[in-house]
N, C-alpha and C positions, 0 to 999 in steps of 0.2 A: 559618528554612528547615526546611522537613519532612523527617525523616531519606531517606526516598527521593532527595528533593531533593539533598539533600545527596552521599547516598552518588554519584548519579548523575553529580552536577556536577564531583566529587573524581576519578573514573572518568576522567571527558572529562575532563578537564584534564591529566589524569596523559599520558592517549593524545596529544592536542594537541600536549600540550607535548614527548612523545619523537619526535612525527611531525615536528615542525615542520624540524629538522635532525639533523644529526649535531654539527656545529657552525656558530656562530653567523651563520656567511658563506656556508655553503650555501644557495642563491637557491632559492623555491619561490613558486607565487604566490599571490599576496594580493586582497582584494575592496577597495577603497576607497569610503568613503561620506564624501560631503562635503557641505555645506550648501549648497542651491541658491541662496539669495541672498548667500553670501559671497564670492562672484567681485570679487576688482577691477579694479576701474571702468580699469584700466590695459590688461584682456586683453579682445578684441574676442569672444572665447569661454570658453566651459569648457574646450576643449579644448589653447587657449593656454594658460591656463592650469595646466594637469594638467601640460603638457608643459616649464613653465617651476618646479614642484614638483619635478619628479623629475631633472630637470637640475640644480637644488643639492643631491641627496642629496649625489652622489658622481662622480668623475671617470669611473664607467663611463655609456657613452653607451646611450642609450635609444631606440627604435624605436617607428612609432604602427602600427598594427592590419595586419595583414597582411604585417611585416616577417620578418626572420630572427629566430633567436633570440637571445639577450642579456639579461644582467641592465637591469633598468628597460624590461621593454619593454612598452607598453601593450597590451594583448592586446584586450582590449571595453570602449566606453566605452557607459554606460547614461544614460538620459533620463527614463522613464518608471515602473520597480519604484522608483528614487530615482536620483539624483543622483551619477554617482562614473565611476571604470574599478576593471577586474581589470588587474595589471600585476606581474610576477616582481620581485621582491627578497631580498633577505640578509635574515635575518632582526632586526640591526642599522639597517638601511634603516628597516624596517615600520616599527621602533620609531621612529625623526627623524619618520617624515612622521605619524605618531599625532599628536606634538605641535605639526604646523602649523596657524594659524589657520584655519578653516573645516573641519576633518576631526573629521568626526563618530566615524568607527569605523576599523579597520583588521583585516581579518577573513580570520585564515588559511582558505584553501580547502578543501575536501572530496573525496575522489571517492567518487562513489555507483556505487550499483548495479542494477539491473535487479530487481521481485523475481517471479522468476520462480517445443452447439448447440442445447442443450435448454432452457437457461435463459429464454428471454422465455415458455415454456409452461410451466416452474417456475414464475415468478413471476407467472402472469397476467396475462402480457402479449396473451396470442395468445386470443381466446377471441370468439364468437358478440355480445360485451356492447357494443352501441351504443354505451353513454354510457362507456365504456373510458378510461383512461389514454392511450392510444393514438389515442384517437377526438378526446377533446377536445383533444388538445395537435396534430392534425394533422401528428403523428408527428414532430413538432420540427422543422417544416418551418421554414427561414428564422432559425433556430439555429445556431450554430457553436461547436462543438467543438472545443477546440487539445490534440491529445496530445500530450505531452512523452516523448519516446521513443527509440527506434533509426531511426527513419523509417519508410518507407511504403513496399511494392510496387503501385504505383498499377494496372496492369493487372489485381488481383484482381476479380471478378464481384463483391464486397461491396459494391465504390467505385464502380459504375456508375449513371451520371447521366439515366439514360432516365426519361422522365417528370417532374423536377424542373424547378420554374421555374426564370428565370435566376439567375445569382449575385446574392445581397441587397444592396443600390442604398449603403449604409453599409459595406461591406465593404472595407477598406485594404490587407488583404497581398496578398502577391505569391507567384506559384510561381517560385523560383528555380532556375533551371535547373545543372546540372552532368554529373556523368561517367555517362551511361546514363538522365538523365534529364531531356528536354530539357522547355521553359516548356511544351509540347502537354501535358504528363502530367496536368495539372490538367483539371478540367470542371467541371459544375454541383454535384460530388458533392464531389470531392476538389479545392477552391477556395484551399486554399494550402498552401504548404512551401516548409520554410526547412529549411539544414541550418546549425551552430555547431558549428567544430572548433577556434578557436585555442589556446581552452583544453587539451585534449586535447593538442594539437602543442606547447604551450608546455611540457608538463612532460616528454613521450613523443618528441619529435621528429616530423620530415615522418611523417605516416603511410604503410603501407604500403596502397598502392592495386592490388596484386594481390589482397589479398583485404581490402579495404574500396573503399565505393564514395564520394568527392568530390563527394556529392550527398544531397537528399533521400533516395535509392533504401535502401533497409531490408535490409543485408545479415545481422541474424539472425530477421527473422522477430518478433522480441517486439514492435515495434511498429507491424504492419501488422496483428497479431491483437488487440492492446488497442482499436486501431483500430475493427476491423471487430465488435468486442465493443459499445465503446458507441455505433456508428454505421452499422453495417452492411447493406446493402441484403439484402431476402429473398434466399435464393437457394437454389432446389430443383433437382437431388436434391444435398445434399451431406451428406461421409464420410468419414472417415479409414481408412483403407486396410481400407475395408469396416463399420467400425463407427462408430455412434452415425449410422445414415442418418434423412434426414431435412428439414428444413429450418431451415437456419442465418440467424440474423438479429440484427441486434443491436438494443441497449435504444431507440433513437430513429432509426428507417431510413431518415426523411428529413432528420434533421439533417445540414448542412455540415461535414465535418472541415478541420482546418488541421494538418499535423504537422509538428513542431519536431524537428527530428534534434540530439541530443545527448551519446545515447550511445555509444560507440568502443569498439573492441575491449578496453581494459583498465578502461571504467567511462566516469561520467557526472560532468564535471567542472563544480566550482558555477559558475566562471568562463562557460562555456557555455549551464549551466541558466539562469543568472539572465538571461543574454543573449535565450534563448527568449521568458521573461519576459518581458522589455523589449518584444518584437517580437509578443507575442502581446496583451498590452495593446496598444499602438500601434495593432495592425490592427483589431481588434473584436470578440474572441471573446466568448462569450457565458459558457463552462465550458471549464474546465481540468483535462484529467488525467491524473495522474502517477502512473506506477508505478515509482520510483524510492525510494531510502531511505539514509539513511547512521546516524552518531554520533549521538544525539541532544545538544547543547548545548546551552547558553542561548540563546533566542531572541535575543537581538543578537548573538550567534555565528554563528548559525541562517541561512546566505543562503535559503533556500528559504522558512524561516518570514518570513523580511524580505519577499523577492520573493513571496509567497502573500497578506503585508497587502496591499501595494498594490495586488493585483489584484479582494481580498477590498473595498476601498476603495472600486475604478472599478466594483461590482456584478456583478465573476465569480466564479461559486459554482465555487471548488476541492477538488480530491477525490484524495484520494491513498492509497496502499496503506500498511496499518498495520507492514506487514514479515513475515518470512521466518520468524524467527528464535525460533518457539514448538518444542513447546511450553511452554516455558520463561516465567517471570516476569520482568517489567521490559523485558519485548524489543521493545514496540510504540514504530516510530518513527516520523517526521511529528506529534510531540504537541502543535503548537501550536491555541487552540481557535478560530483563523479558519479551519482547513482541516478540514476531512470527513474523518474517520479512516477507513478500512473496511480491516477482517479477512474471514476466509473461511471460508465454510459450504460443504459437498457440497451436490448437489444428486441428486433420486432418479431416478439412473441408475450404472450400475457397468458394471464389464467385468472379471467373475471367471474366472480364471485356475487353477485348483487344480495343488496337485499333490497326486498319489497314490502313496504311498509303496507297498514292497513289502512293508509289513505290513499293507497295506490301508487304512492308513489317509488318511483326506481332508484337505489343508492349505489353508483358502484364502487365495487371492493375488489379484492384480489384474493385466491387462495387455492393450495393447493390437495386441500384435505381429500384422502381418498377412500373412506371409511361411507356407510351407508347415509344417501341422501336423508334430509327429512321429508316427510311424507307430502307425496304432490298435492296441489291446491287448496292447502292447509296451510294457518296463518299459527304462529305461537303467540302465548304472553312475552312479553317484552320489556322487560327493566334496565334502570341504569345501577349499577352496581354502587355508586357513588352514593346515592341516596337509598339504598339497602341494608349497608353494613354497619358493622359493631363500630368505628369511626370513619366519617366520608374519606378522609383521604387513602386509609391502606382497602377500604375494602373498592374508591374508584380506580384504583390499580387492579384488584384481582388478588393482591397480594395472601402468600400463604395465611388460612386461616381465617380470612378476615369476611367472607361470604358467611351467611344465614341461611344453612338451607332450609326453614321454612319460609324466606323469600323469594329463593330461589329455582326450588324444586319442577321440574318442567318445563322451565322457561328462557329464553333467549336473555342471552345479559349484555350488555353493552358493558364492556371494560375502558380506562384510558392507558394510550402504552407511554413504557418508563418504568425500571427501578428494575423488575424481575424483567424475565425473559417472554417474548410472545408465547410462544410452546408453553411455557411453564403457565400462563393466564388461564389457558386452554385447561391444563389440568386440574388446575383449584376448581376453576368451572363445573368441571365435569366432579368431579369429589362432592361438590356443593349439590349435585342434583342436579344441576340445569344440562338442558338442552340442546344450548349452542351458544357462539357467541360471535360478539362484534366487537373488534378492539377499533377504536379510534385516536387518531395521531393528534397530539400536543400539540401547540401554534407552532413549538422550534420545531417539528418534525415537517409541520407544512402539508403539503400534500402528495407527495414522496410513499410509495407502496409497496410494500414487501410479501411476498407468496409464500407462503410456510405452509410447512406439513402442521397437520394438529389432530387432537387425539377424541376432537368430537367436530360436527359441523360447525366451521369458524370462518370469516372474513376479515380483510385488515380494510378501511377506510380512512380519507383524510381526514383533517380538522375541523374543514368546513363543514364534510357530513357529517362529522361527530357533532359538531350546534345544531343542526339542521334534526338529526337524531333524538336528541336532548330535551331539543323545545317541542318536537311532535310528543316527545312523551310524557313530558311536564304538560301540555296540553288537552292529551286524548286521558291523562291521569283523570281531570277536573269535569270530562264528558260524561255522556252514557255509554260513550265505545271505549271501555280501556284498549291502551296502544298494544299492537299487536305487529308482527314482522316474520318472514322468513328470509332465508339465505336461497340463492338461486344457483348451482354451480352450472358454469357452462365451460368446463372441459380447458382445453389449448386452444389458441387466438393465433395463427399468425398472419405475418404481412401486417403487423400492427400500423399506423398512422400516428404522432410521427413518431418517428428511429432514428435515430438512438435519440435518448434526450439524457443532460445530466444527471445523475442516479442523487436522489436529494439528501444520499448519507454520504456522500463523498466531498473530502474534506478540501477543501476553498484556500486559495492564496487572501491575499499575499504572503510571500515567503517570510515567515518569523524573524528568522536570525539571517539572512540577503533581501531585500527585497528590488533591486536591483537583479537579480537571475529567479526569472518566473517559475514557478512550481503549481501546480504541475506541470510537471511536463505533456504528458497525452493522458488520454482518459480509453479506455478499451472495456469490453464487456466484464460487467460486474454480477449482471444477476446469473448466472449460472447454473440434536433430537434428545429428546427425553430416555432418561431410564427407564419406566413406564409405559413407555411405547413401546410394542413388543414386535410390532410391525417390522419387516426388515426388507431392504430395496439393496439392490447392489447399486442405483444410480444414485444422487441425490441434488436438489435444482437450492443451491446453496447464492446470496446476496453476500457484496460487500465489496471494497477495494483488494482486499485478501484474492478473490477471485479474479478479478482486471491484472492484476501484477503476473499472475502466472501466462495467461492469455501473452503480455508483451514479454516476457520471459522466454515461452515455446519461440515465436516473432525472431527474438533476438538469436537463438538458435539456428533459424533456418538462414536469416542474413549472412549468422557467421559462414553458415557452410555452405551457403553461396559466393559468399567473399572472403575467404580467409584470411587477409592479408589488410581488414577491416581492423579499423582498432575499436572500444567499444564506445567512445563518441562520436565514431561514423556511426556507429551501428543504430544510437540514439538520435544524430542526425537527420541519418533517412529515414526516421520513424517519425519523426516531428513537422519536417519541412515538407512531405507528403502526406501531413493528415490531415483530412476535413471536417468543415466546421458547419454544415448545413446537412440538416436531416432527408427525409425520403419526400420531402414535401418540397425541398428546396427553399426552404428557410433556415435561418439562423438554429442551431440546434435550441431547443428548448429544457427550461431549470425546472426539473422534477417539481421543485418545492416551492415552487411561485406561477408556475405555468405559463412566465414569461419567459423571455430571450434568454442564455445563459452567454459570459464572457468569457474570456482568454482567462481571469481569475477563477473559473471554474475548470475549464479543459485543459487550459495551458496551449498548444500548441493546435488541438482539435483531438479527431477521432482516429485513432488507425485504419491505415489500407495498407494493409501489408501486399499484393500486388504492384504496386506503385513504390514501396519502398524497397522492393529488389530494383529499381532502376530511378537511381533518383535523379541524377544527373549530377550535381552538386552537393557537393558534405561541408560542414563545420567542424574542421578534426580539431584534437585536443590533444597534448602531451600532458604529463604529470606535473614537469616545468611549467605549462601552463596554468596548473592550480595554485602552483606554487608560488606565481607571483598573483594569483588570485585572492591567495590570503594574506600577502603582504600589504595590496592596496585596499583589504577589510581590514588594516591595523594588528592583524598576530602580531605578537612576538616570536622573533625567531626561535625561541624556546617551544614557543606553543607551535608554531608550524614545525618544527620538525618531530614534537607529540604525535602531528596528523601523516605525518608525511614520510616520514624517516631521512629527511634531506635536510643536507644544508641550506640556509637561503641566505642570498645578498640582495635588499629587497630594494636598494639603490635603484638597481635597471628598473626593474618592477614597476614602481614611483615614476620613474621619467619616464615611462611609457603609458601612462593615465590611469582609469581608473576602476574601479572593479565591475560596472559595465562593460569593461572592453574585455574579459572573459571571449575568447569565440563561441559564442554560445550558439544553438541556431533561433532564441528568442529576444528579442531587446526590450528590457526595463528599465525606464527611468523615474528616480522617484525625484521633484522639486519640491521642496521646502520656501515658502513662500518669504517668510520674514519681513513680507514690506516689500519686496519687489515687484515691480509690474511686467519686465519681462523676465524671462527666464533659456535659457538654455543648456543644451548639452550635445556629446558626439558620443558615438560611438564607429570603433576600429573593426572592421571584420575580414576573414582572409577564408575563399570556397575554394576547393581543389576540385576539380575535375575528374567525376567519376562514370560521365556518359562517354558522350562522341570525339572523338579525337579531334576534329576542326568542328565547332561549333560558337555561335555567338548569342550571349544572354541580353536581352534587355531590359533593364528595370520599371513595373510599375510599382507606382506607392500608391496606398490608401490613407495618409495620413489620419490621426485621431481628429475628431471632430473638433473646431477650431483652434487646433496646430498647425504648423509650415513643417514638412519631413523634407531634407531633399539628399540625394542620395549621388556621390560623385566616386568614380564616372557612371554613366549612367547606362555604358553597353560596359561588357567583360568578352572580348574575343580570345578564346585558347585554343591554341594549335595541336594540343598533345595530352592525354589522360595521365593523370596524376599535374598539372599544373597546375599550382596556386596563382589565386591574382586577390588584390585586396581593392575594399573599395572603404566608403566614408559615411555612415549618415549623420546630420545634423537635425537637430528635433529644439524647434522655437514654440516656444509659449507664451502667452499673456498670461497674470495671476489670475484668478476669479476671487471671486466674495465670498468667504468658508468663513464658520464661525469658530472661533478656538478649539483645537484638539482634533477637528474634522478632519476629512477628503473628499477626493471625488477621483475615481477612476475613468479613463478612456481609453480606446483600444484603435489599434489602423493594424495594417499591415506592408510587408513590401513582398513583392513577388518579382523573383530573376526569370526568366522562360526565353527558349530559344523555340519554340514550335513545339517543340515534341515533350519538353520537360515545364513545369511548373513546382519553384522551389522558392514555398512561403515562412515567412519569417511572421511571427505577430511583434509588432510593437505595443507596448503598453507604458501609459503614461500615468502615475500617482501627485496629484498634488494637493501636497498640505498645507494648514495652518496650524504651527504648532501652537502649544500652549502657553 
């Protein structure tokens, strides 16, 4: 196992295993997977059965789906991602029923998280061009969508059904009705929802329905905007309290949404998610997407990677957000390689905010507050909150409470962000008496910028101007001028300089648990509220990889229904092998949060152009079989792959066919382990089917990584006929370098096949370590 592998898998475990209890009879619940054909012949059901399992753990009594709470109570029993229920046990219990006949796995739970209008005319979606993206796929008409989410405010102008045919004749779910949202909410637009709480309530108790709603209905807003991102009906004029006007539409406007409500006020629990799962196979979706994220584990730990094959199985192309949690390395989760990874790019539009200090000089910031400016050519008092408060560290957050308003009173505060929410800094603020405010970004936040609504005049600034900040104010403190500042708002920016660049919260390879198959995959538009805010927009300009996922989500839709006959690593294919990696400058895209270059360990593949990937010319197809000797040659056991898979494996072939690089991926990573060797090598096997011109021939150029030898044989690929595969070979030589224990160093090339008309890029990415 590859030291990342490793380091990662030692991490999760460590966490697992202190989450699991306190001790060993504290009940918490569990996913059970069991073998669909080992039911005996004695129980009229599965469900007989399940129920006559967990009735000999133990003398506590057990409850089926919808009861109270209780140790052994089955919470969701599942049909379709695999075979099993979620159901609370002791963590004693888990372990007896692990070793009954027919139980495949026994998989402690997760709870995940959320990770939180310009974009179709960024990407070329919206444009004069007939033969469009848009044109041919007929806007993904008769396509269905399943978002895995918080739910849906169905009355939104996004979801409106005017002009669509009727609901598609194969279509199975159901709108289920509940608290605010009766079976009418549904139309030709927004054609099903379901809401899955038991989970939630099994670990949380009865939820609190004064502020959650016992239904479909979307009580924070993240997923009726993920929503309306990759599904969304035009809709003109729309704005956020005055900025980014225009027309909002999302990536496939006449595709079908189905939302799956699973997220609850304290997170998004697997018990629920997989349950979604279950119900969004069953009914017929076509694409699933997820902007959710947790631990990354071993894929037979993994319920989301388990429930993602199966779906990945039945020919639904899944897409889910890379995470939050850059810009840091090893943070990208969702790494298994049947799901679409996507990270997040800016997109060229802004909302600069400055401030203007009273030495003149200019800070910029970003923001979107659209409440009354402060008063023109007038300067405020200006503090750091840090050095104000009842303790410097909670009151240099902002945090509740912790502000003096007779420190405060009147005047501009500089906050640092971290811990509470930007919005929520805003409000202490304002509760305190002040004015306005300046949050500035931590050194790990870097210099990465986020636009939010706020409930008084506010700006977000990097780190660097937060020192810069800091010291004018500790300096003009000691003067005759105390420091003084306002906030400048100036409106929407676009045609920004450069675009896209990587978004500095979006979460970084290398792959935790592969790092041999690069994650992310592609990066797509990511920038895209308080109880106390009373204010109310129908649009809203929401940040995060949460956002980028649905964007390739919509993508994946309109591919499909332009190609129907696409499996969903074509689909991922020609989203990868035609994305670009150079911004509007024609440079390298640039890393939010250092201002320099960003790598293939930030983008993955690059940026989407969905244009270019209705016509790729060459794909990387995948079968299931494929994965499956994918996790033979990462060492599963066939117990654990068929956890993930529901298949048999003989992992013999597997093995004498190389090695878990040789995946047909459409990116190649190779990770070398140095140990004292000077040179190093490896291959990898790759096989493109032919999806442009019937006689057409490719030639290969390489960019090998910066002193490497790539060579690539053969080096043309002539095919006579669409759908022909032809395989080729590359070899990737290396010298060690000088690393000091536990290091690396990353490098990056590429290979591009092109016949004239097509360009179909592959990155290479090379890691080599010293281990410890």
């Amino acid at each position: 196992m590859a030291f990342y592998s490793f380091l990662f898998f030692f991490l999760s475990l460590l966490v697992n295993t202190l989450s699991v209890s306190s001790t060993v009879n504290d009940p918490r619940t569990f996913i059970v997977h069991v073998q669909r054909d080992a039911k005996p012949s004695v129980f009229p059901t599965h469900q007989h059965w399940y129920e006559s399992a967990l009735s000999s753990l133990s003398a506590d009594t057990y409850e089926l789906e919808g009861g109270g709470g209780g140790v052994n109570r089955i919470i969701h029993t599942y049909s379709n991602v695999f075979h099993g229920f979620s159901v609370k046990l002791s963590t004693l219990d888990a372990k007896k029923l692990e070793e009954f006949n027919g139980v495949l796995g026994v998989i402690p739970e997760q709870v995940r998280h959320v990770q939180t209008t310009r974009s179709p005319e960024f990407l070329g979606l919206i444009s004069s061009d007939s033969a469009g993206l848009l044109k041919e796929s007929d806007y993904g008409s008769d396509l269905v969508i399943g978002v895995i989410d918080t739910g849906i405010w169905p009355e939104r102008k996004s979801f409106d059904d005017r002009d669509l045919s009727p609901v598609p004749a194969k279509w199975k779910g159901e709108c289920v009705a509940g608290r605010d949202f009766p079976a009418t909410s549904c139309n030709r637009k927004l054609i099903g929802a379901r809401y899955f709480s038991s989970g939630y309530e099994a670990t949380n108790g009865k939820m609190n329905e004064s502020t959650e709603f016992r239904s479909p209905r979307d009580s924070d807003g993240h997923g009726t905007h993920t929503a309306s991102i990759a599904a969304g009906r035009y809709v003109f004029p729309a704005s956020t309290l005055g900025y980014a006007r225009g027309v909002a539409a999302g990536m496939a406007p006449k595709a079908r949404l189905a939302a799956y409500k699973v997220c609850w006020a304290s997170g998004c629990y697997d018990a629920d998610i997989l349950a979604a799962f279950d119900a969004a196979v069953a009914d017929g979706v076509h694409v699933i997407s997820l902007s959710v994220g947790g631990v990354v584990v071993p894929y037979n730990l993994d319920a989301i990677a388990i429930a993602a094959f199966a779906a990945n199985d039945a020919g639904i192309f899944v897409s889910a957000s890379a995470g939050n949690g850059g810009p840091g390395g090893l943070t990208v989760t969702n790494v298994a390689p049947w799901v679409t990874n996507v990270g997040a790019g800016t997109i060229d539009r802004d909302f600069p905010a400055d401030v203007k200090l009273g030495n003149g000089k200019i800070i910029p910031g970003v923001s979107i507050y659209g409440g009354p400016a402060l008063a023109p050519r007038r300067l405020y008092p200006l503090i750091y909150a840090g050095s104000e408060g009842s303790d410097g560290y909670s009151s240099s957050l902002c945090l509740e409470g912790s502000l003096n308003p007779k420190y405060v009173q009147g005047k501009i505060v500089l906050c640092d962000r971290g811990v509470n929410s930007r919005a929520a800094k805003g409000e202490v603020v304002k509760k305190a008496g002040g004015i306005g405010m300046i949050i500035a970004n931590g050194v790990f936040d870097g210099e990465g910028l986020v636009a939010d609504c706020h409930v008084l005049p506010a700006t977000a600034i990097g780190a660097s101007a937060g020192d810069e900040i800091r010291k004018y104010i500790s300096a003009a403190s000691k003067s005759k001028s105390p420091p003084t500042a306002t906030i400048l708002f100036r409106g929407t920016r676009l045609n920004v300089r450069p675009a896209p660049v990587v978004a500095s919260f979006s979460a970084r390879g290398p792959n935790p648990e592969t790092p041999e198959i690069l994650k992310p995959d592609i990066i797509a538009p990511g920038p895209s509220g308080l109880p106390s805010d009373e204010r109310k927009t129908e649009f809203n300009i929401l940040s995060g990889t949460s956002m980028a996922c649905p964007h390739v989500s919509g993508l994946g839709a309109l591919l499909k229904a332009a190609h129907p006959g696409w499996s969903p690593a074509a689909i991922r294919s020609a989203l990868m092998t035609t994305a670009y990696t150079v911004d509007n400058r024609g440079q390298i895209m640039m890393d939010e949060s250092t201002g320099n270059s960003s790598t293939a360990m930030d983008f993955g593949a690059g940026h989407v152009h969905p244009q270019k990937a209705m016509d790729p010319g060459l794909i990387y197809d995948l079968t299931s079989y494929d994965y499956v000797d994918f996790l033979c040659n990462s060492n599963y056991t066939t117990k654990n792959i068929r956890v993930v898979t529901r298949k048999y494996s003989d992992c013999s072939r597997a093995k004498r066919a190389g090695h878990v690089g040789n995946l047909n991926y459409p990116s190649l990573s190779a990770v070398f382990q140095q140990y004292g060797k000077h040179k190093l090598s490896t291959h990898f096997i790759r096989t493109v089917t032919n999806v442009g011109d019937p006689n057409s021939v490719y030639n290969v150029i390489v960019k090998p990584p910066r002193g490497m030898v790539v060579t690539v044989e053969p080096e043309k690929l002539a095919f006579r006929r669409v759908g022909q595969k032809l395989n080729f070979l590359v070899r990737v030589h290396a010298e060690a370098i000088k690393l000091s224990p536990g290091s690396s160093v990353v490098k990056s090339g590429s290979i591009v096949w092109s016949d004239g008309k097509h360009e179909v890029r592959s990155p290479i990415v090379v890691t080599m370590q010293e281990p410890l």
